[in-house]
DRENDOTI-387157 format. One record per residue (C-alpha): x, y, z. Coordinates in nm, 3 decimals. Example, Ala and Ser with C-alpha at 12.3 -4.5 7.8 and 13.67 -1.06 7.14 Angstrom:
BEGIN
+---------+---------+---------+
|       X |       Y |       Z |
+---------+---------+---------+
|   1.230 |  -0.450 |   0.780 |
|   1.367 |  -0.106 |   0.714 |
+---------+---------+---------+
This chain:
BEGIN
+---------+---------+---------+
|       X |       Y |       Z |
+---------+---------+---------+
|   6.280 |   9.585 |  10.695 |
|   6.531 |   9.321 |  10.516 |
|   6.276 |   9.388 |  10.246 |
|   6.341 |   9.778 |  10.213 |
|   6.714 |   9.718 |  10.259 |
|   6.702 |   9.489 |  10.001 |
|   6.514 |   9.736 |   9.731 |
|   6.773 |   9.998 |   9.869 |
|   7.110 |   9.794 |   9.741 |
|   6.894 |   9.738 |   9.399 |
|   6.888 |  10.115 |   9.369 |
|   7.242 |  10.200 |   9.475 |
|   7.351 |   9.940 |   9.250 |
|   7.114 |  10.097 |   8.964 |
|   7.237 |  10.463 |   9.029 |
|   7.652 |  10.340 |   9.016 |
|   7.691 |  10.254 |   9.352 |
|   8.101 |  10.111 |   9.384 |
|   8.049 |   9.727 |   9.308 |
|   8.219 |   9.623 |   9.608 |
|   7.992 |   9.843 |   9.813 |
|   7.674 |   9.638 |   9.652 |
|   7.852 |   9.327 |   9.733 |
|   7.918 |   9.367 |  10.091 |
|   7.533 |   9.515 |  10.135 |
|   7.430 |   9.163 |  10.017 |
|   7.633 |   8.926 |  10.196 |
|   7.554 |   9.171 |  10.510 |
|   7.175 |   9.110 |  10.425 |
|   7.253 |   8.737 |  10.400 |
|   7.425 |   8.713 |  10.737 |
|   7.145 |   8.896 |  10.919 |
|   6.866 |   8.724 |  10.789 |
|   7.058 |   8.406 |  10.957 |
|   7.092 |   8.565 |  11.255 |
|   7.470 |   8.501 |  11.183 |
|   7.660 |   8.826 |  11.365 |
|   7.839 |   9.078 |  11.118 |
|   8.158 |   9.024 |  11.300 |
|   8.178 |   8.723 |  11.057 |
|   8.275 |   9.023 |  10.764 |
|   8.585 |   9.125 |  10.943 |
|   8.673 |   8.795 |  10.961 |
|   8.619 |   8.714 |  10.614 |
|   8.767 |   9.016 |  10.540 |
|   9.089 |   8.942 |  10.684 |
|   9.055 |   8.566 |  10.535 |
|   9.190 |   8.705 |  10.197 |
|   9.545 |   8.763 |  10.395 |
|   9.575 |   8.398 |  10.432 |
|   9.624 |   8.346 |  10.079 |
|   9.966 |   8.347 |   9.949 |
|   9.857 |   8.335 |   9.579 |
|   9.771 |   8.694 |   9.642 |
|  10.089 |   8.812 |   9.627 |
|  10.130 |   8.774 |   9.247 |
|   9.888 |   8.963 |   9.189 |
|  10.054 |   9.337 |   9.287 |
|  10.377 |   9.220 |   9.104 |
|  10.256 |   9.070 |   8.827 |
|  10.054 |   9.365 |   8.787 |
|  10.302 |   9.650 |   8.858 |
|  10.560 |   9.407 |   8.599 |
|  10.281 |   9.435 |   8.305 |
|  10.234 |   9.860 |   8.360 |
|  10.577 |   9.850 |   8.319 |
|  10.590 |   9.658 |   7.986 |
|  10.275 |   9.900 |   7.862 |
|  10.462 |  10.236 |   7.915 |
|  10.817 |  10.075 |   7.751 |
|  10.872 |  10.046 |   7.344 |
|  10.815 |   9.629 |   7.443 |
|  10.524 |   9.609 |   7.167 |
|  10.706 |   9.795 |   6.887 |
|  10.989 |   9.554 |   6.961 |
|  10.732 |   9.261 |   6.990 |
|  10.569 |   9.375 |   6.648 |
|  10.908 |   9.390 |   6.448 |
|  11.008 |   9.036 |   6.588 |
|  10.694 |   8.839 |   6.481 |
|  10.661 |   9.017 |   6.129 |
|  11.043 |   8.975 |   6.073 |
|  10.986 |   8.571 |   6.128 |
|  10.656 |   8.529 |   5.973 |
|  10.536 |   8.850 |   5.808 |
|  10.653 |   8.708 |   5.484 |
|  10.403 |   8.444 |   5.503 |
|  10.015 |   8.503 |   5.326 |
|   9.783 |   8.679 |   5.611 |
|  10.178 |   8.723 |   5.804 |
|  10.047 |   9.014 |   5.946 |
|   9.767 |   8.924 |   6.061 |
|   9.929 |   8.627 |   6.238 |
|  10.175 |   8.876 |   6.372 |
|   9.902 |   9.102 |   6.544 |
|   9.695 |   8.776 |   6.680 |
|  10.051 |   8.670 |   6.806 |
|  10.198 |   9.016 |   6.967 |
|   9.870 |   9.074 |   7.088 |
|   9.829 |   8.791 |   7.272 |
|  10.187 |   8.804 |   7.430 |
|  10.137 |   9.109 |   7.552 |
|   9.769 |   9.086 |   7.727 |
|   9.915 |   8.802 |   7.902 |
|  10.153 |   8.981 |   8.090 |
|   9.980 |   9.358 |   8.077 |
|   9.602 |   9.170 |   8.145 |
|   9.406 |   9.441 |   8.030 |
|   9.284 |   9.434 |   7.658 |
|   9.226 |   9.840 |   7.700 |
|   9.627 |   9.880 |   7.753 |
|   9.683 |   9.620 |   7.428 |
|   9.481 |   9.786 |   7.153 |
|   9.632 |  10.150 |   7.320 |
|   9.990 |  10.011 |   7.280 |
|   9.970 |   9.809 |   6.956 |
|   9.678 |   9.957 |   6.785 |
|   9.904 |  10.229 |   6.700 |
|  10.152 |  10.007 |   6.538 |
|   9.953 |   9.743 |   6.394 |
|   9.614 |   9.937 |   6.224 |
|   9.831 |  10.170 |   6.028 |
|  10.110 |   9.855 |   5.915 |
|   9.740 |   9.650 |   5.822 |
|   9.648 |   9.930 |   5.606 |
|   9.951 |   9.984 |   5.455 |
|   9.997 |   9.615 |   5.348 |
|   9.678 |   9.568 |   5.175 |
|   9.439 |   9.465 |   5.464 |
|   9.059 |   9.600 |   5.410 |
|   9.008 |   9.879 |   5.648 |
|   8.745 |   9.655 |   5.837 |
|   8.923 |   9.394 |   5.816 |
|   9.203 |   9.559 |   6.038 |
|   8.925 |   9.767 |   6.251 |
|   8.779 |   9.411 |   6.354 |
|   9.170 |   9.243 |   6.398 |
|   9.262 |   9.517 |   6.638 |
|   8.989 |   9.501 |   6.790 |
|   8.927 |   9.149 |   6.865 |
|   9.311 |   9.108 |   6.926 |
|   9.280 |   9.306 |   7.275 |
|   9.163 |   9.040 |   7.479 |
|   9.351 |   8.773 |   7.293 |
|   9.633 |   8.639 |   7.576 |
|   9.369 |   8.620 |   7.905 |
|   9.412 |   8.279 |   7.904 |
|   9.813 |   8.225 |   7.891 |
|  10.026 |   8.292 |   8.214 |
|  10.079 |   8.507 |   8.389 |
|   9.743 |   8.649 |   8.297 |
|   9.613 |   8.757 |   8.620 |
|   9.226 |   8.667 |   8.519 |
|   9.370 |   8.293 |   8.569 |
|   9.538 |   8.337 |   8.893 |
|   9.215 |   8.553 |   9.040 |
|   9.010 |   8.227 |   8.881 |
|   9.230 |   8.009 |   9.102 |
|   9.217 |   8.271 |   9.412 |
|   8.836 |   8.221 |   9.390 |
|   8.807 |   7.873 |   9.317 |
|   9.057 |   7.741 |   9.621 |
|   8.759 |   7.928 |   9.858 |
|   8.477 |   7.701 |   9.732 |
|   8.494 |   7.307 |   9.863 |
|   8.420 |   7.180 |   9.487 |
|   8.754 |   7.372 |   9.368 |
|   8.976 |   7.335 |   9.707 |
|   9.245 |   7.145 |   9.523 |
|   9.316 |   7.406 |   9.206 |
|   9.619 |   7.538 |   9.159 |
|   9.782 |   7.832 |   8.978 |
|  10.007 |   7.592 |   8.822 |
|   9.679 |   7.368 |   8.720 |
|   9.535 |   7.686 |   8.571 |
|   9.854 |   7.782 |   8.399 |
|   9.875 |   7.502 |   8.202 |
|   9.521 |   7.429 |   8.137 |
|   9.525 |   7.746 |   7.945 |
|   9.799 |   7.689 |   7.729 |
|   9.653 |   7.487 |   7.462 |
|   9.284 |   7.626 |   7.445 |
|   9.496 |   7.961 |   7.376 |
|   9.669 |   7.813 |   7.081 |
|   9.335 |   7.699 |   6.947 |
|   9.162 |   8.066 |   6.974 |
|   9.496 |   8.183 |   6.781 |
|   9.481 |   7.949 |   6.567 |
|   9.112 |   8.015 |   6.446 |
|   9.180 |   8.357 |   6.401 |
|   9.502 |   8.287 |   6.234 |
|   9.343 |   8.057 |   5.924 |
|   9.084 |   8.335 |   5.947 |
|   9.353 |   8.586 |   5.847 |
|   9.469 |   8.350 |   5.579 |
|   9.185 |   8.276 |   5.396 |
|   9.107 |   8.684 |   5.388 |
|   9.403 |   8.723 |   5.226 |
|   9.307 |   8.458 |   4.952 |
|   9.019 |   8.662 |   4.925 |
|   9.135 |   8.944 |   4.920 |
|   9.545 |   8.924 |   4.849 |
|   9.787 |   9.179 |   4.962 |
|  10.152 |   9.183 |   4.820 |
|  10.424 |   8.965 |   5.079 |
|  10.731 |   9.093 |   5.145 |
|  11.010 |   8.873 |   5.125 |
|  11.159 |   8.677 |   5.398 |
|  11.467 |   8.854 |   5.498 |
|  11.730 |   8.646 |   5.743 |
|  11.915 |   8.979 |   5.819 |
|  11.585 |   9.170 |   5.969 |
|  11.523 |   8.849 |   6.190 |
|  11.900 |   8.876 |   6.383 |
|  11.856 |   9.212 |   6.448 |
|  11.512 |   9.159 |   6.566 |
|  11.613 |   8.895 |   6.772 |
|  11.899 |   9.097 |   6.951 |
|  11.632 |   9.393 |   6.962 |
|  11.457 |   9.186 |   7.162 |
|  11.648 |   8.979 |   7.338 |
|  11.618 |   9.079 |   7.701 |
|  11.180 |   9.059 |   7.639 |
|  11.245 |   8.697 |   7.477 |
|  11.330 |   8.541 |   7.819 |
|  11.036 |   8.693 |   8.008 |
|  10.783 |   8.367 |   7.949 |
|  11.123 |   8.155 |   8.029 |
|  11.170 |   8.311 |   8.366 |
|  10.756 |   8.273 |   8.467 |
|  10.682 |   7.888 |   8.309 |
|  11.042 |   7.750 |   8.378 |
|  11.048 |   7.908 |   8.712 |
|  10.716 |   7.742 |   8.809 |
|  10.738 |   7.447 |   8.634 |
|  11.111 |   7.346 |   8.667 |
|  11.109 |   7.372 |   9.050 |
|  11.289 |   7.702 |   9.034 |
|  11.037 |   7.945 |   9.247 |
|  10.687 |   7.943 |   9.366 |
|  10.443 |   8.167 |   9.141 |
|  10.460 |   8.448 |   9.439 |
|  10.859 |   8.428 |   9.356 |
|  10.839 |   8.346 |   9.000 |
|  10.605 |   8.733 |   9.025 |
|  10.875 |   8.907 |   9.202 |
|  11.147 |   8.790 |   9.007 |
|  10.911 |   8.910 |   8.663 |
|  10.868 |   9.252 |   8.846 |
|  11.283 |   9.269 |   8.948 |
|  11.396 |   9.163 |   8.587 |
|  11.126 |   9.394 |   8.459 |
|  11.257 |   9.689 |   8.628 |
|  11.620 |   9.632 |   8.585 |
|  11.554 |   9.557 |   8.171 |
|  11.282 |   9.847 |   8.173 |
|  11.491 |  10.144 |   8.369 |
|  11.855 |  10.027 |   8.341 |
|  11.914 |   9.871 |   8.012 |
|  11.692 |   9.981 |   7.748 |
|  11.632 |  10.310 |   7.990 |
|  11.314 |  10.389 |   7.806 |
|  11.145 |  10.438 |   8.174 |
|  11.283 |  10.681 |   8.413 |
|  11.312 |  10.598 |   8.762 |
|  11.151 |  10.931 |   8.869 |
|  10.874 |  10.765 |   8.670 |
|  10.876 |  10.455 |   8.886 |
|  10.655 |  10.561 |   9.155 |
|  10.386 |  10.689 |   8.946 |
|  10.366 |  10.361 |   8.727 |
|  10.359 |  10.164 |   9.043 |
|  10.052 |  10.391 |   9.224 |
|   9.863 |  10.322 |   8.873 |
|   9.929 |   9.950 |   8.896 |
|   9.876 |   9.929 |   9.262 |
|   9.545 |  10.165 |   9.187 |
|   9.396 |   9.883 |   8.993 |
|   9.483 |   9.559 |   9.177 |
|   9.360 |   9.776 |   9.525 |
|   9.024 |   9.797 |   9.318 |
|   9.065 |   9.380 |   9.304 |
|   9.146 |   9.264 |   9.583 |
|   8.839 |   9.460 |   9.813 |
|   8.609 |   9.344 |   9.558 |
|   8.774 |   9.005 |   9.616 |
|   8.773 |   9.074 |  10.000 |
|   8.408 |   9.134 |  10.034 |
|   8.350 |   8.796 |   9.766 |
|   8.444 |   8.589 |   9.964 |
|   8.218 |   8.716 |  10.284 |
|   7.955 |   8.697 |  10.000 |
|   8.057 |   8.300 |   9.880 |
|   8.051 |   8.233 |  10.256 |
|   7.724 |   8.347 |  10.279 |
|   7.597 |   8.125 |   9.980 |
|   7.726 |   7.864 |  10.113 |
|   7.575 |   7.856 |  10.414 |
|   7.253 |   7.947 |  10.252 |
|   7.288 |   7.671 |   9.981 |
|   7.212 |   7.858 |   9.731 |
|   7.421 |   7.730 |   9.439 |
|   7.247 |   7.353 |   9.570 |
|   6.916 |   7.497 |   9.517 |
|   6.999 |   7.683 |   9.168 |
|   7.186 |   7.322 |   9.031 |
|   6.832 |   7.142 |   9.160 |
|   6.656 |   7.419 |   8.959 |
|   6.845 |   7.336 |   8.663 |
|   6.843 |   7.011 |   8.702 |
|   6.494 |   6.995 |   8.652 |
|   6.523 |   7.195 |   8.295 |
|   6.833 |   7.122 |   8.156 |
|   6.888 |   6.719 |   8.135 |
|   7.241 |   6.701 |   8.011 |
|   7.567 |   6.848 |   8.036 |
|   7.627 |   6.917 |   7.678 |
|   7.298 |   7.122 |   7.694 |
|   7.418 |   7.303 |   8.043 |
|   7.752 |   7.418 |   7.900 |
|   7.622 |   7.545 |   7.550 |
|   7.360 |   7.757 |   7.764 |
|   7.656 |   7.850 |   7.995 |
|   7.840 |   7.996 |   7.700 |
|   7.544 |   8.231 |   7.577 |
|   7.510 |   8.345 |   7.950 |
|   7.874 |   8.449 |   7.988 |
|   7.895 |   8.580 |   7.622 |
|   7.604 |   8.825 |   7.724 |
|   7.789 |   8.859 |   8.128 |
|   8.139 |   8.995 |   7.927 |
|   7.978 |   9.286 |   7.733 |
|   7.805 |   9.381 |   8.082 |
|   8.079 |   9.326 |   8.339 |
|   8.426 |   9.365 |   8.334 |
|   8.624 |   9.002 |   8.410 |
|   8.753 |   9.126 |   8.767 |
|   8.366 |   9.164 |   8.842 |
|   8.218 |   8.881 |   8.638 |
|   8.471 |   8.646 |   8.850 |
|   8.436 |   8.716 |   9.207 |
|   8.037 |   8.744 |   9.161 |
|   7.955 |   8.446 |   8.911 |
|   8.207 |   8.181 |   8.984 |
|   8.093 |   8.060 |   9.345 |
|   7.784 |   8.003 |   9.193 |
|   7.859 |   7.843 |   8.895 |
|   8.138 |   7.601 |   8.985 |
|   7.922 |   7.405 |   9.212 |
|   7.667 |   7.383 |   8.989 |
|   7.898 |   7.283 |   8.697 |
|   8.054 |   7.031 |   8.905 |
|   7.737 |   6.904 |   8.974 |
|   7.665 |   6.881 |   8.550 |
|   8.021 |   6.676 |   8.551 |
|   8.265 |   6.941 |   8.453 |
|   8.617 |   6.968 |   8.552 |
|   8.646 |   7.271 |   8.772 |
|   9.002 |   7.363 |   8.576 |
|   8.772 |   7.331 |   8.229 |
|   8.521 |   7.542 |   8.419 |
|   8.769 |   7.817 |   8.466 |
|   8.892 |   7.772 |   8.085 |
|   8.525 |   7.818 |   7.960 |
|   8.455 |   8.090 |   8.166 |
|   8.743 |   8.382 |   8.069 |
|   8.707 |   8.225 |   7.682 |
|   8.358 |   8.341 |   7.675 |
|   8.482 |   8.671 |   7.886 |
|   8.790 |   8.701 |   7.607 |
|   8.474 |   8.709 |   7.366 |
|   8.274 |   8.941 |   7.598 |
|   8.540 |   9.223 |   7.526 |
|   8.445 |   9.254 |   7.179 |
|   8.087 |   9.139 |   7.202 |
|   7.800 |   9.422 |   7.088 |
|   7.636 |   9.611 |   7.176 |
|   7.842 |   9.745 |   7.482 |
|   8.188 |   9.519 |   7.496 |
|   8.412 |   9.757 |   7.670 |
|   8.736 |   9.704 |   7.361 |
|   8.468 |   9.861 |   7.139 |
|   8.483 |  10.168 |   7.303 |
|   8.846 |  10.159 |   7.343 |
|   8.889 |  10.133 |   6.994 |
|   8.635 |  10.345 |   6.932 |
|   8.863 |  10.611 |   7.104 |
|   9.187 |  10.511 |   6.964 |
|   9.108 |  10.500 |   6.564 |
|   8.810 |  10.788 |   6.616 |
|   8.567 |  10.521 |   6.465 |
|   8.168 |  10.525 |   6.509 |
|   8.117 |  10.265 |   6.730 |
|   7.852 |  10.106 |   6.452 |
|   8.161 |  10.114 |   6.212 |
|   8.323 |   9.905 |   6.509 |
|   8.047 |   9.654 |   6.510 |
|   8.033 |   9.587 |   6.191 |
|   8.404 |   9.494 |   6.180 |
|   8.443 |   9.250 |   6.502 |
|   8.136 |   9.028 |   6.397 |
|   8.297 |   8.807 |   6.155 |
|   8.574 |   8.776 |   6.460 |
|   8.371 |   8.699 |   6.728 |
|   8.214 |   8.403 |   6.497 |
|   8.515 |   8.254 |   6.447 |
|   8.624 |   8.274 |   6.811 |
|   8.264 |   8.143 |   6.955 |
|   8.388 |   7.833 |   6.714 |
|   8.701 |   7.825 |   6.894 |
|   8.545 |   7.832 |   7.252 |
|   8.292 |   7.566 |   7.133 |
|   8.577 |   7.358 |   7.054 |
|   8.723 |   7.462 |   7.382 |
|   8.403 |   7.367 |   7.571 |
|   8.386 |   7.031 |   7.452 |
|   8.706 |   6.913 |   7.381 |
|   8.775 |   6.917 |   7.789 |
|   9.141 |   6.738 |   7.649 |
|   9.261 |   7.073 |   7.552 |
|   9.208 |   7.197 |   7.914 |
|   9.321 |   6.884 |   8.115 |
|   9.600 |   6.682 |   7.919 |
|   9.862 |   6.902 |   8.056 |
|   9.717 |   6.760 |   8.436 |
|   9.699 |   6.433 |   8.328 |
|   9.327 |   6.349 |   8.392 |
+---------+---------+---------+
């Protein structure tokens, strides 16, 4: 009978049955075939209340809709190029830069390239860039930001992790700043990328005008405080990252609908049922995750699959290299919402078990994801941007392969360099 059930879920799942509908199934099969009674799903159900994390999410959320459906990246775009767009590859540095400010706070690559594709693939072309050179920048630029706050991959990472015994003592504030620098590194890759195309290939600089930068600067000057208000909050003492969230979503609101007035309170409510559309999506996913890590737990499973390993792969250098290929090929398949709540209670035992940091864990993990975005022959920004610029998706392929080499370099450097994770926690 468990067998049949079993071969049931596999088809469901097969045919497009709602993930969170799959997961459940399973972790109901697991609790039966212990004999453990299904009351236990309510309860870890109602488990996910418990955790005061959670309520970033919704307002970190409904503050990055809001930022998506204002002129914020037009204003982002003129303040970068104004400061560095004299400089060679300027642009590009400008789009890695933008793009990755504004993921971090919106968290969803498909809102980054719809927002600033518009703006930047049309200002590429026009200074010179290679169309596939700017097809592949675009691109590749949608994910860039999922690992600087308040990217909500990060705080679902530490949502997940605080369930599991081997990652009880994360924090969001561990995960905030053990993204900081491996960020900088994946910009910076993609950055001296940039450059050396335009030695290659030069495009004419425009001259560095100190005019342009003041009156991009007061343009922008209620969206320059934003990261002040999240990583001083947290970090001076100021709020907790549930208050730091609702302060973001309150300063969002009054900047968004009374100052610039660009959004319209009548539009409020329907911006905030999108937003809350999405993280509802999350969180019962996340809800029925956690009946599912309880479950695999009990069963030991991720103890049996690290004693598997163990018996093939004899190092840790050798376990994280093969980790990386598995989650390069996991991003083009899932989306990181999915990939997080089903992968990491299996995998941070077992990497803990190989000697890795479970903060550097999480780092790894949504670099490779970042990658996954972009990655052929299904990564979903391919499609988006396949949709945006009307561009075969081959055309698309072609142009983000020379960008995902040069961020799989940056992740390996990420991987191994654990410094780049931890320094900021001091281990």
């Amino acid at each position: 009978m468990m067998l049949l059930l079993a071969c049931l879920l596999f088809v469901a799942a097969a045919l497009g049955a709602p993930l969170f509908a799959v997961i459940a199934g399973v972790a109901m099969l697991g609790f039966q075939s212990m004999d453990t009674p299904l009351a236990v799903m309510g309860i870890e159900l109602y488990r996910i209340v418990d955790t005061p994390i959670l309520l970033a999410l919704p307002l970190f959320t409904f503050a990055g809709y809001l930022l998506g459906e204002s002129r914020t990246s037009a204003r982002l775009v003129r303040l970068t190029q104004s400061m560095i767009g004299w400089m060679p590859g300027g642009l590009a540095i400008v789009a890695f830069l933008t793009c990755a400010f504004f993921t971090a706070f919106t968290g969803a690559s498909g809102v980054t390239i719809v927002a600033l594709g518009a703006l930047l693939y049309p200002a590429l072309k026009q200074a010179g860039y290679q169309e596939r050179f700017s097809l592949g920048l675009v691109t590749t630029s949608g994910s860039l930001g999922l690992l600087l706050p308040p990217s909500l991959p990060l705080i679902l990472y530490a949502v997940i992790a605080q369930q599991l015994p081997d990652g009880s003592g994360i924090t969001i504030q561990d995960i905030f700043k053990a993204g900081l620098l491996p960020a900088l590194v994946m910009v910076l890759f993609l950055s001296l990328y940039g450059f050396w195309e335009t030695r290659k290939h030069p495009v004419p600089l425009k001259k560095f005008n100190g005019a342009e930068v003041k009156a991009a600067l007061w343009e922008a000057k209620w969206e320059i405080p934003l990261p002040i208000v999240v990583l001083g909050g947290i970090y001076g003492g100021f709020f907790a990252v549930s208050e730091a969230a609702a302060v973001t979503a309150l300063y969002v609101i009054i900047v968004e609908c009374f100052v610039y007035r660009e959004i319209s309170l009548r539009k409020l409510p329907e911006i905030m049922r999108d937003s809350m559309i999405m993280v509802g999506a999350v969180l019962l996913i996340l809800g029925v995750s956690l009946a599912l890590t309880n479950w695999l737990i009990e069963a030991e499973v991720p103890t049996r699959l690290f004693e598997f390993l163990k018996t093939h792969i004899d190092s840790r250098f050798t376990f994280l290299l093969l980790l990386n290929l598995f989650l390069l090929v996991l991003g083009c398949l899932l989306d990181i919402f999915s990939a997080l709540v089903i992968m990491i209670p299996l995998l941070l035992p077992v990497a803990v078990g190989f000697g890795v940091d479970p903060v550097h864990l999480g780092i790894v993990f949504l670099a490779n994801m970042q990658i996954g975005y972009c990655t052929p022959p299904v990564g979903m920004n391919l499609f988006m941007a396949s949709y945006r610029f009307n561009k075969p998706i081959t055309e698309l392929y072609w142009a983000t392969l020379p960008f995902i080499a040069v961020l799989f370099a940056a992740v390996l450097v990420i991987t191994y360099v654990p410094w780049l994770s931890l320094v900021f926690l001091g281990r």
